[in-house]
C-alpha positions as CSV (number, residue, x, y, z in Angstrom):
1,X,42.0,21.4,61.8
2,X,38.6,20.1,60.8
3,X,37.2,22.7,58.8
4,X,34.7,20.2,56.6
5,X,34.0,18.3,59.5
6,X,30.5,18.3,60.4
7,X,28.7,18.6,63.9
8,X,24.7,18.4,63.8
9,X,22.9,19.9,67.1
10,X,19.5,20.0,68.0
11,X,17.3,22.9,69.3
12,X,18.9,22.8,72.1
13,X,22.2,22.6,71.4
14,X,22.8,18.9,71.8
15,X,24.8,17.1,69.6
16,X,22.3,14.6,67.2
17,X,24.9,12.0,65.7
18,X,28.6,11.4,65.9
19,X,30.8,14.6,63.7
20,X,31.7,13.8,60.5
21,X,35.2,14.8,60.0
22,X,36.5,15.8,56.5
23,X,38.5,12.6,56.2
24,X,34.7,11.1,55.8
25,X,34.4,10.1,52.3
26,X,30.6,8.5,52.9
27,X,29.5,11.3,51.0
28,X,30.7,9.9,47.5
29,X,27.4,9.8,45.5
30,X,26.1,13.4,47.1
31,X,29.5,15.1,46.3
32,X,29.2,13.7,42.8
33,X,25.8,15.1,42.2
34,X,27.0,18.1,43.5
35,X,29.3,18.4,41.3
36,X,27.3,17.4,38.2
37,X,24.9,20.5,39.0
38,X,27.2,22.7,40.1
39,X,29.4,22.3,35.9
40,X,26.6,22.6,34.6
41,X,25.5,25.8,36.4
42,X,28.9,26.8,35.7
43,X,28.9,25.7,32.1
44,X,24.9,27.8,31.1
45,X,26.8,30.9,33.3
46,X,30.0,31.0,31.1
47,X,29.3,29.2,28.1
48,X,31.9,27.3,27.5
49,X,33.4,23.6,28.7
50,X,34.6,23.9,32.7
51,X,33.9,21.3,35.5
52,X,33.5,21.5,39.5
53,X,34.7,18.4,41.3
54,X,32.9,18.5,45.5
55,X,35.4,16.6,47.4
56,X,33.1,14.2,49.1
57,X,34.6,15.6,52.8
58,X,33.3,18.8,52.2
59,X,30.2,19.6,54.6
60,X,27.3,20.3,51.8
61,X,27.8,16.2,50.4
62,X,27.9,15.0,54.1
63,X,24.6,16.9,54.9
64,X,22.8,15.2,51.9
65,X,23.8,12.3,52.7
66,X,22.0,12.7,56.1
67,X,19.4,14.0,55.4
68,X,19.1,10.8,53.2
69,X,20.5,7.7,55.1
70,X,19.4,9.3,58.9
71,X,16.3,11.1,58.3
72,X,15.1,10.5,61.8
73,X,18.0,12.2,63.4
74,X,18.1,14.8,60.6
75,X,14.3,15.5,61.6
76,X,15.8,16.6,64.5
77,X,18.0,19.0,63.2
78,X,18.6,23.1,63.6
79,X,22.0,23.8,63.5
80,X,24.9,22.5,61.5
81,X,27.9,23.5,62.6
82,X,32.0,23.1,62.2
83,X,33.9,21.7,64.9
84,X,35.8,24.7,65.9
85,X,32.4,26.2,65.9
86,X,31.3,23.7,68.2
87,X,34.5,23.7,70.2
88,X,33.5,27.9,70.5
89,X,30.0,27.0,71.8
90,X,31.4,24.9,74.5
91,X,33.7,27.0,75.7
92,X,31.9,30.3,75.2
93,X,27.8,30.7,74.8
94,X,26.3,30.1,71.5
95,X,27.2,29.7,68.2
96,X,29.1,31.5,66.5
97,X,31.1,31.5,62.6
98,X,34.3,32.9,61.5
């Protein structure tokens, strides 16, 4: 399946850009900050030496990182979705998460 993959749609439902599929690792520098912030969090919350490691596929990294390097399209964005979430939009109506 692709459950990091990620579709971006407009207002009106229209995909913005080409999915980014979980296999995607574009995302490096944005899952790496991620996971920075998110040991830390986790460190002040449990006192005491842990780490998070973000797999740049995962869908937060990849949004970053449009929002960053495509800000035109990403201007244009309202709904960020998964594929199979997509896939349920075409073949039912609207959108729709599991």
């Amino acid at each position: 399946g692709q459950q990091h993959g990620m579709v971006s749609l407009d207002d009106e439902l229209q995909i913005i850009r080409s999915a980014k599929l979980w296999c995607d690792v574009e995302a490096a520098k944005e899952a790496e900050e991620y996971s920075q912030k998110a040991t830390t969090v986790l460190q002040d919350l449990l006192k005491e030496d842990c780490s998070v490691q973000v797999p740049a596929g995962f869908t937060a990294p990849k949004s970053l990182w449009f929002k960053r390097n495509e800000p035109d399209l990403f201007a244009k964005l309202r709904w960020l979705i998964l594929p199979h979430d997509y896939m349920n939009l075409v073949l039912e109506t609207g959108i729709g998460y599991d």
